[in-house]
N, C-alpha and C positions, 0 to 999 in steps of 0.2 A: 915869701912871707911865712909860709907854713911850715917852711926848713927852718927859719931863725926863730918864731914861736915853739916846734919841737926841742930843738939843741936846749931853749932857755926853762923849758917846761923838765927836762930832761935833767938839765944840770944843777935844779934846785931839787927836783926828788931825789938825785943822789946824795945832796947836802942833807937835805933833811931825811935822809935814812940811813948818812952818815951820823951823824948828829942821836938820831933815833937809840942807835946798836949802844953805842959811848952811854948815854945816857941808860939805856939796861943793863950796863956791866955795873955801870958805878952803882945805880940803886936799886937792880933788880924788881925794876915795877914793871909788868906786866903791859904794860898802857904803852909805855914805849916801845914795847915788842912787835904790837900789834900794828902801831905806827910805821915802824920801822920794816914791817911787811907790804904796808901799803904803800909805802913809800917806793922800796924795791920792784911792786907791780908796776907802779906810775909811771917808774924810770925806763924800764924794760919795753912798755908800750910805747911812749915818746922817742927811747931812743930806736927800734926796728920804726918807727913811721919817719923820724929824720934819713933814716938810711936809705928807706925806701925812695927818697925824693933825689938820692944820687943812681938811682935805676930807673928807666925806661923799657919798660913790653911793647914791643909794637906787634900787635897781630898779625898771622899772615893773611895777605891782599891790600895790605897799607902801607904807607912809610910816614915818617915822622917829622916836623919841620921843627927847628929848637931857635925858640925865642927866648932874647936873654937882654935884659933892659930896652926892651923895644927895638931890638934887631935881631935877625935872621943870621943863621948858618949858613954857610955856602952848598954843605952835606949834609944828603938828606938821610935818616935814620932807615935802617933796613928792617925785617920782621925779626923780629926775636930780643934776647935781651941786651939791651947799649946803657954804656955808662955815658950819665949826662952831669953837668955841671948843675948843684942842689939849688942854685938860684935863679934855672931855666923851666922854661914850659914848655910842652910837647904837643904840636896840632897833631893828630894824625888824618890823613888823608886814605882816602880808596883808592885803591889804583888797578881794582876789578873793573870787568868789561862792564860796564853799564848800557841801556837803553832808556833810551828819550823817543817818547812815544804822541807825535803831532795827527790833529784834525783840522784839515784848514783848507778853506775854498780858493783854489790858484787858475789863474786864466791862464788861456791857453794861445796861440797862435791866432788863431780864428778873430780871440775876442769874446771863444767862451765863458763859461766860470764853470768847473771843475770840482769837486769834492774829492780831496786827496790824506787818504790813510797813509803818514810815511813814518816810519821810524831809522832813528841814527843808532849806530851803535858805538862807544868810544869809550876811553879809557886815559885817563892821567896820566903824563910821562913823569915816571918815580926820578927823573933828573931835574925835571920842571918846576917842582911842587914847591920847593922857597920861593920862586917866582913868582906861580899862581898867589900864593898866599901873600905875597908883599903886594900885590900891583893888582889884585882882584879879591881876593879873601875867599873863603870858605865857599859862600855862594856862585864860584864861578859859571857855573851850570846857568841860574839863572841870570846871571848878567852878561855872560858872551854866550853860549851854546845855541841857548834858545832863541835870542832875536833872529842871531847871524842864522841860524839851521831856517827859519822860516824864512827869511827874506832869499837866500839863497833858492830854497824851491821852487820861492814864487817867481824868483827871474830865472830861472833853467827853464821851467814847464811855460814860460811866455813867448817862450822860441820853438816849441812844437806844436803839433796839429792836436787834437784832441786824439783822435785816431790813434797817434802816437803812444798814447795811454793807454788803451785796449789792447797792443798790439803786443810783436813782441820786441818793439822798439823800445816800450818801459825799461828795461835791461840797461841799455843806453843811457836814458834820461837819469836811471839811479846814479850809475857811472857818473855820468856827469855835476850832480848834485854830489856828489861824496867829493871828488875830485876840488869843488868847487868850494866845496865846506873846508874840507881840508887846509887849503891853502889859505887861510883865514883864521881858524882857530889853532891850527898847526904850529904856526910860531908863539902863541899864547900858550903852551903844552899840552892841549887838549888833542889828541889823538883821535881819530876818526877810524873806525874799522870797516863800516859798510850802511849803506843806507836802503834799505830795501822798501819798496813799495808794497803795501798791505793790500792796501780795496782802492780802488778807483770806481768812483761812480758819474757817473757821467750824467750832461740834464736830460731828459723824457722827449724821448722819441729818437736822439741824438746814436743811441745802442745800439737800436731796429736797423737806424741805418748803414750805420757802420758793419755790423754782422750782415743785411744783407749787399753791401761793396765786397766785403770779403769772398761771400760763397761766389760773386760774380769773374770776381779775381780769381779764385780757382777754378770754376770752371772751365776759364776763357784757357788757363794751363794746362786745365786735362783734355782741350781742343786739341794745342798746342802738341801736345802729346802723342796724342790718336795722330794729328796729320804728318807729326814725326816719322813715327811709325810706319804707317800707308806706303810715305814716301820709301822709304829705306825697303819695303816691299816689295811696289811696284819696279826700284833700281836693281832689287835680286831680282825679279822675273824676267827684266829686261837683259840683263847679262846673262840667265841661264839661256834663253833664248837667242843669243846673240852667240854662243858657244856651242848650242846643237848645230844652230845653220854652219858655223862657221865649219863644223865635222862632216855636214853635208855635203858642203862642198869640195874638201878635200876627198873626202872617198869617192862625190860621184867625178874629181879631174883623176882618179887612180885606177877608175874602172873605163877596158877600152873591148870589144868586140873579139879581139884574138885571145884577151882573157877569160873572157866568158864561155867561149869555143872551146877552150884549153879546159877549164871548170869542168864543159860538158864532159869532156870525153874520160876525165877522171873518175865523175860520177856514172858514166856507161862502164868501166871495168868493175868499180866497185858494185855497181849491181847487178853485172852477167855473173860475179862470182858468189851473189847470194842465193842461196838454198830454196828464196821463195818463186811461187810458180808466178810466170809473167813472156812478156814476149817483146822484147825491145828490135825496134826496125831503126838501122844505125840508117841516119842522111834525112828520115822523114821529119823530122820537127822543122820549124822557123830555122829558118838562119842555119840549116843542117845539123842542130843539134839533134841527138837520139829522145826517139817519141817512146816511151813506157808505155805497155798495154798491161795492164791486171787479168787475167783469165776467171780468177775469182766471180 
């Protein structure tokens, strides 16, 4: 409508500053000059604002959806400048990562109730967006994102323990709420990036206990540990000991009475030929080894 009021706006300022010029040649009246300038501006403005309605700017982080007598393009408009048909309109859409940011009490496994901070993060499919806009419109956000994003939470976290939420099972349950959101507004073109849990607060006294299950939990593993430990211990001391005796034994079947005689009489030449003073009597000892006397 504001292409075909420009063109008409446009094509009578040129008449009448056509008109204008003609008319100061022939009588040189001043009136018409003055006219005929204004007319020149008039024309100049309407026709760059018709022109303009055959151009399109789409910003970057948007794309553009072009309606044209009450139907949609197939292709959707990219950032920057597209030529459009001057008797189309241009939605433009975001197709930046947005956040959607929920407070909302979810039961839990138990049958508790739950106070749960979560946010979604998600973003437009720029292939999607004549879609959204035919079969949802602008507000898509508020009419699929938000119900589905809530109802989904509240059936994920109905299947965990409260516990679950403190822990670091949270992890999981987001997983699984993205996962679950996904596949629901997914096919709508709403793109799901990650749903991250904020604050979990739990009801009053519900914490205490839970943190003190936990320190119990770990303690009972750093038991766990310690008797690990002990164990792997006492099994090194029982094979070191199991390797002495065994060396005991071998040396004392290797040692036999003619060796030890033999021994002796080795150790009686090596010290008849030492320099110190002494007096060895060869036959006197046990078993006729040589008896050592010190004079010292």
């Amino acid at each position: 409508m504001l292409f075909i009021v420009s063109v008409l706006i446009g094509v009578g300022a040129f008449l009448w500053y056509w008109n204008a010029r003609r008319k100061f040649r022939e009588e040189k009246n001043q009136v018409f000059q003055v006219a005929s300038n204004v007319a020149g501006v008039v024309f100049l403005i309407f026709s760059v604002l018709a022109l303009s309605r055959t151009v399109a700017i789409i910003p970057p982080g948007h794309v553009g959806v072009v309606v044209l007598f009450g139907s949609t393009s197939e292709t959707t408009l990219k950032s920057g400048i597209n030529t459009i048909n001057p008797f189309a309109d241009v939605i433009e859409f975001s197709v930046r990562t947005e956040e959607l940011k929920e407070v909302m009490d979810v039961p839990s496994k138990e049958g508790l109730t739950v106070r749960l901070e979560v946010s979604v993060l998600y973003h437009l499919d720029p292939d999607m967006a004549d879609d959204v806009y035919r079969q949802i419109g602008p507000t898509y956000v508020e009419t699929i994102l938000e119900p589905n994003f809530r109802s989904v939470t509240r059936g994920v976290t109905a299947g965990y323990d409260a516990r679950a939420l403190y822990t670091s099972e949270r992890e999981q349950l987001a997983q699984s709420i993205m996962k679950d959101l996904e596949n629901i507004v997914g096919p709508r073109g709403i793109e799901v990036e990650s749903t991250p849990l904020r604050t979990v607060i739990l009801p009053t006294g519900l914490t205490a206990s839970i943190e003190e299950k936990l320190r119990a939990e770990q303690e009972s593993q750093r038991m766990q540990f310690v008797l690990t430990k002990e164990r792997q211990e006492a099994d090194r001391k029982r094979i070191e000991a199991q390797g002495i005796s065994d060396f005991q034994n071998i040396v004392a079947r290797g040692i036999s009475e003619n060796l030890l005689r033999w021994k002796g009489i080795e150790a009686t030449e090596k010290l008849a030929q030492s320099q110190n003073t002494k007096v060895i009597v060869i036959g006197a000892g046990k078993d006729g080894l040589p008896l050592i006397l010190d004079t010292k």
